[in-house]
C-alpha positions as CSV (number, residue, x, y, z in Angstrom):
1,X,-2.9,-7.1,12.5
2,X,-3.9,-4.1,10.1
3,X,-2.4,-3.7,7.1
4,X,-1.7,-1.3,4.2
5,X,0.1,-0.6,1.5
6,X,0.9,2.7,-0.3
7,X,2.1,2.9,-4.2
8,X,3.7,6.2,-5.3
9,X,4.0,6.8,-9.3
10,X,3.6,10.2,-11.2
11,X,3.9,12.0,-7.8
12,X,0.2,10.6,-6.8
13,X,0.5,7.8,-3.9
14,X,-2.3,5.0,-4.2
15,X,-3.2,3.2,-0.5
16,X,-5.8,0.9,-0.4
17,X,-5.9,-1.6,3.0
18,X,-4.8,-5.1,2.8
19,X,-7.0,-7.7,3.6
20,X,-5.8,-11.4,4.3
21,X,-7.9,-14.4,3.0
22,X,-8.4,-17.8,5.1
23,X,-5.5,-19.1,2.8
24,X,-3.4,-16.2,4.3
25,X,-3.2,-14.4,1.2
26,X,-3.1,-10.4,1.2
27,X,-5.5,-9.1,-1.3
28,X,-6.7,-5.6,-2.5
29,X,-9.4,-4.7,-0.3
30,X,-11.5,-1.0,-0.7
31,X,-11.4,2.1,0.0
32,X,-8.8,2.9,-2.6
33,X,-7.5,6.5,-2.1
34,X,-5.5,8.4,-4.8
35,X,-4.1,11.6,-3.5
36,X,-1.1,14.3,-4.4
37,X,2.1,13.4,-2.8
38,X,2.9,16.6,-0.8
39,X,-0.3,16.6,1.2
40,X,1.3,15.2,4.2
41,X,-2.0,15.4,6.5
42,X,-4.2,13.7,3.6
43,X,-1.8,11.1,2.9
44,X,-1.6,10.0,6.7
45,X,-5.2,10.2,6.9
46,X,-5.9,7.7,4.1
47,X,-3.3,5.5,5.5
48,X,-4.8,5.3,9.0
49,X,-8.6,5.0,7.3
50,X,-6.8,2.4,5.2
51,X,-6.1,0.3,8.1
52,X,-9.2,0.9,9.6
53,X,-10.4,-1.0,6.4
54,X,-8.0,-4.1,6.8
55,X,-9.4,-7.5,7.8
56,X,-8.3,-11.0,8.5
57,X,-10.2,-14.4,7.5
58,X,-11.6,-12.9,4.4
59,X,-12.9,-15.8,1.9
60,X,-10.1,-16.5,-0.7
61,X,-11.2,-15.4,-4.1
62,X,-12.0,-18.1,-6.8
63,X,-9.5,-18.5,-9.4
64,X,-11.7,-16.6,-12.2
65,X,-11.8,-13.3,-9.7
66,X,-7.6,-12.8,-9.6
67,X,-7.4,-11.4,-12.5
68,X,-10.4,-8.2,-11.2
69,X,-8.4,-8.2,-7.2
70,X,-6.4,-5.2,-8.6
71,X,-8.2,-3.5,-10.9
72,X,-9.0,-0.5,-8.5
73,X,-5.6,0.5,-8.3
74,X,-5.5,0.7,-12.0
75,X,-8.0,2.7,-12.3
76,X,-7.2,4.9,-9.5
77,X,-3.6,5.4,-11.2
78,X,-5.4,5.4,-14.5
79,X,-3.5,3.2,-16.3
80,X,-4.6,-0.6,-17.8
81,X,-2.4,-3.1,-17.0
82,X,-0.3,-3.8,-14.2
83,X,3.0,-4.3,-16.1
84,X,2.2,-0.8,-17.1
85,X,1.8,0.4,-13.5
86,X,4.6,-1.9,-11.8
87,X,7.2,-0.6,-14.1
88,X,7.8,2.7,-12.5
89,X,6.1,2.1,-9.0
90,X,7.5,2.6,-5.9
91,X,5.5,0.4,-2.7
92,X,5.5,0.7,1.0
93,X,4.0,-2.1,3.0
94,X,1.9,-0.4,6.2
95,X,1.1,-2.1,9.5
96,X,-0.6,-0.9,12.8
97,X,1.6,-2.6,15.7
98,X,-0.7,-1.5,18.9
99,X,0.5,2.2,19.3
100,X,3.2,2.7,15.8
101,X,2.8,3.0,12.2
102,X,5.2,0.8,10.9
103,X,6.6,1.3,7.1
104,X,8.7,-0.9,5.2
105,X,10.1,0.1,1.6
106,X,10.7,-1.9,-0.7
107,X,12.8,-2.9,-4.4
108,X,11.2,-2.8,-7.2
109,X,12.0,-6.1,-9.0
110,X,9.8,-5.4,-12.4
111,X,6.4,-6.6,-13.3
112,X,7.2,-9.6,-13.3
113,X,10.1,-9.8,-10.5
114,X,7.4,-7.9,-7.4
115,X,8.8,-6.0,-4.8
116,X,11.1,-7.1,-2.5
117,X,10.7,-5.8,1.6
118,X,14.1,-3.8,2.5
119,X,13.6,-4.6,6.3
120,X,17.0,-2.5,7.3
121,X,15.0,0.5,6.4
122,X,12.1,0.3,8.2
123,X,10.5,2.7,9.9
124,X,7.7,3.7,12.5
125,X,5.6,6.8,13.6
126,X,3.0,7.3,16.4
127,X,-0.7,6.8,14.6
128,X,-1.2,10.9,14.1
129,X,-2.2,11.8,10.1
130,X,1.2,14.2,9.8
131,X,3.6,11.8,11.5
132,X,1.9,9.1,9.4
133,X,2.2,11.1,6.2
134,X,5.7,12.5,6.8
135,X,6.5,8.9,7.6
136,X,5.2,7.2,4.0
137,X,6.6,10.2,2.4
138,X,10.5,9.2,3.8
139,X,9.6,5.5,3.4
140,X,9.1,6.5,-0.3
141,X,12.5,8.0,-0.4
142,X,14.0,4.4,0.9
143,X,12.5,2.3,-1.5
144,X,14.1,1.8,-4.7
């Protein structure tokens, strides 16, 4: 399955794809794209291009490297920790499901807490860059 995720803080969205290691862990993986919020064709057409990106069976990183995984998305959101970032992030998990888009918000539990999947407002789209945008754009409006 592909997988992304989307990040949305200071009205700039972050996606990057999400890879999954032979431990079945999902890690940062590139490109990372940071683009305005209202471009609804851009923002669809990094999320598709992230999914492109997203692989299984990836070797698991060694314990020294989890501290550098996500590092690109704090430098794309320009900030330099992740407590920093977290704080006022909102996150959408993507997945391609043969023909949909499929979007789940989530709640932002703190830096510490994560995010937790709302599944009841999930959502899906056709794979096109505006329905795909539009989409992430309502899931953004779900997640808390």
């Amino acid at each position: 399955m592909k997988r992304a995720v989307a990040y949305l803080r200071r009205n700039r969205i972050i996606t990057h794809p999400e890879s999954v290691t032979v431990d079945g862990v999902g890690i940062v993986s590139q490109p990372v794209f940071e683009l305005a919020s209202h471009d609804v064709v851009d923002l669809g057409a990094a999320i598709l291009e992230a999914l492109q990106h997203s692989r299984d069976d990836v070797p698991h990183p060694a314990q020294a490297e989890w501290g550098k995984i996500g590092e690109p998305v704090l430098k794309a959101a320009k900030v330099k920790s992740w407590r920093t970032f977290a704080t006022s992030a909102k996150y959408v998990h993507v997945r391609l499901e043969t023909n949909r888009v499929v979007f789940t918000p989530t709640e932002n539990l703190g830096p510490r807490g994560g995010f937790a999947d709302l599944p009841a407002k999930e959502r899906s789209c056709v794979p096109a860059a505006a329905d795909v945008g539009a989409a992430l754009l309502a899931a953004f409006e779900d997640a808390v």
